[in-house]
C-alpha positions as CSV (number, residue, x, y, z in Angstrom):
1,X,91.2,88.1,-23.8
2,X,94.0,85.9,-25.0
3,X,96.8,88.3,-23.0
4,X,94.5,87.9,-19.9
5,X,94.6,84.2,-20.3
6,X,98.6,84.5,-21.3
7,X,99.0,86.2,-17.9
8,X,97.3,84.0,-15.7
9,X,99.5,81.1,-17.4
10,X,102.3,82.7,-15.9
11,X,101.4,83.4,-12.4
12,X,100.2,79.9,-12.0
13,X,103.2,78.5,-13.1
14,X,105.6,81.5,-11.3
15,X,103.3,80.9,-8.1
16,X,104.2,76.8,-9.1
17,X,107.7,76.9,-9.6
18,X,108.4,79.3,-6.2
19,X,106.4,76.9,-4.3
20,X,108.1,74.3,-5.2
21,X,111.8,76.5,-5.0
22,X,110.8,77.4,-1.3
23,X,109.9,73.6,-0.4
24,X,113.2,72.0,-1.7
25,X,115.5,75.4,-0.3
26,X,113.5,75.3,3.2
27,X,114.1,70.7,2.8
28,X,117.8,71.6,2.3
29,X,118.5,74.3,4.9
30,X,117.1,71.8,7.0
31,X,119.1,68.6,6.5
32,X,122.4,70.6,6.8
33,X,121.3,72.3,9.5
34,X,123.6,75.6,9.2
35,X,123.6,78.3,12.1
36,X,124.1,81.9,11.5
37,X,123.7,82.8,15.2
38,X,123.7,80.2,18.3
39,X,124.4,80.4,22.0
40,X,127.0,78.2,23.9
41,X,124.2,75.9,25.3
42,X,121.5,76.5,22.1
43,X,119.2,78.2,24.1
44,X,118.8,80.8,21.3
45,X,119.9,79.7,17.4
46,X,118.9,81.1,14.0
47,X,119.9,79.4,11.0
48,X,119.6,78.8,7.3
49,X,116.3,77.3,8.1
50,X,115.1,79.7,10.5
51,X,116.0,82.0,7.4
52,X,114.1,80.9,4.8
53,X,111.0,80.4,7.2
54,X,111.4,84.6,8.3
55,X,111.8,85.2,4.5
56,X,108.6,83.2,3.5
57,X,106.6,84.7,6.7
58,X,107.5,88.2,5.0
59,X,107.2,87.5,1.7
60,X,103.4,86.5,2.4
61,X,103.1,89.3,4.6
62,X,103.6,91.8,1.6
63,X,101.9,89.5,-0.8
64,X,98.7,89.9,1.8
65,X,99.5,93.7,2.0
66,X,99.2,94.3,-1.2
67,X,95.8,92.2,-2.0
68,X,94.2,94.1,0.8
69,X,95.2,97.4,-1.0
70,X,93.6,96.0,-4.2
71,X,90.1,94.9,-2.5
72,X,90.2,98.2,-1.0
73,X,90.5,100.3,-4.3
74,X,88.1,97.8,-5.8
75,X,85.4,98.5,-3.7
76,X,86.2,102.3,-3.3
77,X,85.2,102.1,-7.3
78,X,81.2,103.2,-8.0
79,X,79.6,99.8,-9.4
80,X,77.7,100.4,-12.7
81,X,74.0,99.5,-12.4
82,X,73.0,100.6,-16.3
83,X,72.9,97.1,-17.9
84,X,69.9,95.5,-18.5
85,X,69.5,92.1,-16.6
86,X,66.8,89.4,-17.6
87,X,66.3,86.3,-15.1
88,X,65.0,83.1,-16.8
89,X,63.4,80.4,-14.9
90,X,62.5,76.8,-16.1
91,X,59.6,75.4,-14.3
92,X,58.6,71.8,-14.3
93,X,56.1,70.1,-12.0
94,X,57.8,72.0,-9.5
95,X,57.2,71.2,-5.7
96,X,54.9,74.7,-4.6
97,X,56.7,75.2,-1.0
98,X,59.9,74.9,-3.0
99,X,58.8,77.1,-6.4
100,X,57.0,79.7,-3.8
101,X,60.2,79.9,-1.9
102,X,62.5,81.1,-5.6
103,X,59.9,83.0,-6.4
104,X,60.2,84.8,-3.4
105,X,63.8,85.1,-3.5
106,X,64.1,86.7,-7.1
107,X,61.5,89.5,-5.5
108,X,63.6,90.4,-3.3
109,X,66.5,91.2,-5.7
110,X,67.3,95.1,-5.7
111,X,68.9,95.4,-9.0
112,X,67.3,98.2,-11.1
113,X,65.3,97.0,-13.5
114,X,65.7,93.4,-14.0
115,X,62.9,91.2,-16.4
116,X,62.1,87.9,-14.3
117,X,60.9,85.0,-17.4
118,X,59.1,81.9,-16.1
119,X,58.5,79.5,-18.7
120,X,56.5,76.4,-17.6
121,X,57.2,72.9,-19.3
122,X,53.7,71.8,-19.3
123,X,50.4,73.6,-20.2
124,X,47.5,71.4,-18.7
125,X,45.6,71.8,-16.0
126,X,47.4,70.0,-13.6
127,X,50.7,73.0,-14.4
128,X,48.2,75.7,-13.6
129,X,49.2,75.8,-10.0
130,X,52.7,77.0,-10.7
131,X,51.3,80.1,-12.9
132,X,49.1,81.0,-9.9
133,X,51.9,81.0,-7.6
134,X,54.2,83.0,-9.5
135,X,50.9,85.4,-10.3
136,X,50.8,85.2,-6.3
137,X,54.4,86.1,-5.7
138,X,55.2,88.4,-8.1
139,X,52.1,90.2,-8.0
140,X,49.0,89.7,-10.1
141,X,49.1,93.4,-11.5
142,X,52.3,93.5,-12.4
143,X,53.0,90.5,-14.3
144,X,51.6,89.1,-17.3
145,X,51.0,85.5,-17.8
146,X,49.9,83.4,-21.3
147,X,49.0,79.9,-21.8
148,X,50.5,78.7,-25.2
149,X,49.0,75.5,-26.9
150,X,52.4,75.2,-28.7
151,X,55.9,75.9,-28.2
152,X,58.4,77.8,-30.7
153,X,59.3,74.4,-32.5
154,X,55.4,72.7,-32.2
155,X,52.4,73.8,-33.0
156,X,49.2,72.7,-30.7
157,X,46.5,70.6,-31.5
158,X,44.4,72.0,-34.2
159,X,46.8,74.7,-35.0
160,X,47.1,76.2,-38.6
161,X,50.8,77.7,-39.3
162,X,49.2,81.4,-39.4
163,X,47.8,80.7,-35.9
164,X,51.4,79.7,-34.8
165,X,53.4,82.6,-36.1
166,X,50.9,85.1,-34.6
167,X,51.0,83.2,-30.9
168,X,54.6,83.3,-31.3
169,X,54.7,86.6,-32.1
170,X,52.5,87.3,-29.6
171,X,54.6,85.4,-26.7
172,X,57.5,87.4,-27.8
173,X,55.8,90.4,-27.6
174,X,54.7,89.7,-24.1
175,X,57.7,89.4,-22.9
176,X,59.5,92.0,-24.3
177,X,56.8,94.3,-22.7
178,X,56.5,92.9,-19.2
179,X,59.3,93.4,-16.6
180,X,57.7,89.6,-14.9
181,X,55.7,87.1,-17.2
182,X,54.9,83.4,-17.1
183,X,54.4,81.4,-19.7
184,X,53.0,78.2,-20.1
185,X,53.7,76.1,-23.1
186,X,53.4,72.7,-24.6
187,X,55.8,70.4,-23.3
188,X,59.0,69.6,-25.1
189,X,61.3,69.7,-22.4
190,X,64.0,71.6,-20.7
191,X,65.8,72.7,-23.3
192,X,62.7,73.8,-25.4
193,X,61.7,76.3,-22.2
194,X,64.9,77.9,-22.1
195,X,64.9,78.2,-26.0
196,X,61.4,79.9,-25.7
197,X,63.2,82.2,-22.9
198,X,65.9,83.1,-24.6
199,X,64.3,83.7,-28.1
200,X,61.9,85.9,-26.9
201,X,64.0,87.7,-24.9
202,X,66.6,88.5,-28.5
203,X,68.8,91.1,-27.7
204,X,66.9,93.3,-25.5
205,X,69.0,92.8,-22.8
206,X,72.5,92.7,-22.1
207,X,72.9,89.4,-19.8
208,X,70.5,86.7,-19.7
209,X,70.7,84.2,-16.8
């Protein structure tokens, strides 16, 4: 990590300093204005200028050549599709045209196997509507949805602290289990949704986003 980091230190400052080395050589070969080759009335002349402007033309010629081999190679390599991919989405009185329209989006993903999480900020009857649209979207028999009273940090109203382990035991194991869930919780905010999200989710998957 820290070589790659070393690395691209130096080519920023070698692309830097010959940037700056071609701008002050090309400035100088202009002011004094040197001629290798000229005709009698300068209908034809090539000079130290005209030099240094063939040499950067070619120099970014081979500079192109040779990132074009490397895209080439780089997509000639298989990609690996074997890690495990969860998609978290915080929902908030969300506008329905808009919510409908992500919704509808992350369906159409084609990676193999990803876990879509939607955690509502809100659990009273007035969130209901986005559960039903993602139920709508994502399809009603293959997603799993759960309305919490409480949240990881809060329990609900009348809540004992037995009641609260097992409904967040319960949440986790939810979404561990479905590939696309929704969950409504008690509010707390954007960070306390993607908390929920994210603790649920542990490590069963390698990337989380």
């Amino acid at each position: 990590m820290h070589c790659e980091r070393f690395i691209c230190i130096l080519r920023i400052i070698g692309t830097t300093l010959f940037g700056v080395s071609l701008l002050l050589g090309i400035t100088a070969a202009y002011i004094v204005g040197y001629q290798f080759i000229q005709t009698d009335n300068y209908y034809f002349s090539f000079g130290l200028y005209g030099a240094f402007l063939a040499s950067h033309l070619i120099i970014q010629s081979l500079f192109a050549f040779l990132e074009h081999r490397k895209m080439k190679k780089s997509l000639e390599t298989p990609i690996k599709l074997n890690k495990t991919v969860a998609l978290c989405i915080a929902a908030y009185q969300e506008d329905p045209d808009y919510l409908r329209k992500c919704l509808q989006s992350v369906k159409r993903l084609t990676y193999p196997g990803i876990k879509v999480v939607m955690v509502i900020d809100g659990n009273s009857d007035d969130d209901l509507y986005m559960m039903d649209i993602f139920s709508e979207v994502m399809g009603r028999d293959r997603s799993a949805t759960y309305v919490w009273r409480s949240n990881f940090h809060e329990k609900g109203p009348g809540e004992t602290d037995e009641s609260h382990r097992e409904s967040s035991r319960h949440v986790t194991q939810l979404v561990l289990a479905s590939k696309s869930v929704c969950i409504m919780q008690k509010w707390g905010g954007k960070r306390e949704v993607m908390y929920t999200a994210f603790r649920a989710l542990g490590r069963s998957v390698d990337y989380v986003q």
